[in-house]
N, C-alpha and C positions, 0 to 999 in steps of 0.2 A: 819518925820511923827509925828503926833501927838498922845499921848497914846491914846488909844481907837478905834482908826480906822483903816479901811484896807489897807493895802498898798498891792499895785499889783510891783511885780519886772519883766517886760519882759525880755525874752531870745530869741533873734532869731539865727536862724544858718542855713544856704545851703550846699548841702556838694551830692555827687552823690558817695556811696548809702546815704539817709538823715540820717542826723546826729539823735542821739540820746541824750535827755535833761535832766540831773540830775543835783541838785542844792545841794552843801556842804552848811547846816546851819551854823553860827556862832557858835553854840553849837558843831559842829563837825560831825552832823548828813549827811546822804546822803538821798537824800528825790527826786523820779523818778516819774514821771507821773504813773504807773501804782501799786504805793504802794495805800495803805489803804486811805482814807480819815479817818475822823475822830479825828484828831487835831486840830489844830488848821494853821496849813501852810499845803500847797500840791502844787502839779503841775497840772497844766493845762495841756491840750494834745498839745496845743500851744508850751509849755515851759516858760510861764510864772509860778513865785511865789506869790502865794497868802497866805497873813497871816494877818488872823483876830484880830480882838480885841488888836493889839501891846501894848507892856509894854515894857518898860524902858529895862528891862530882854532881847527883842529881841534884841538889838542894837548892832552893830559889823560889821565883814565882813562875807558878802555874796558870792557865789561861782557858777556861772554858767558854767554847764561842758558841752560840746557836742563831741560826740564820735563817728566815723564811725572808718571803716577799714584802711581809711589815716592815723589815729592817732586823736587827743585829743586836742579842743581848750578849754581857761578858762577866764574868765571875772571878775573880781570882785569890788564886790558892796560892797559900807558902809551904811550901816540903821542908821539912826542916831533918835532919838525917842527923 
């Protein structure tokens, strides 16, 4: 990604009951569709990560979680900025 712009990270997942989408930031954070906006990253109802304005600072790995009753799958992503 290039500093300044948004980068969208999709998460998709099927699962019966439907999975549930939380994303581990590279910072360490756990960040779910239904926390707060007002940052600068959040989730989509989708399960996409959207994080605005990227700097150098976001780059790392990314953590896409999805979670029913089965258990717990994880994806991970590198931002590279």
């Amino acid at each position: 990604a290039h500093s300044g712009s948004r980068v969208a990270l999709p998460c998709r997942a099927q699962g019966s009951p439907p999975p549930r989408i939380a994303w581990l930031l590279a910072n360490g954070t756990e960040l779910r569709p239904s926390a707060a906006g007002g940052g600068r990253a959040l989730v989509e109802p989708d399960g996409t990560l959207l994080i605005r304005a990227v700097t150098v600072y976001d780059r790392g790995l990314y953590t896409c979680l999805a979670t029913n009753p089965a258990g717990t799958a994880a994806l991970p992503l590198r931002l590279q900025v």
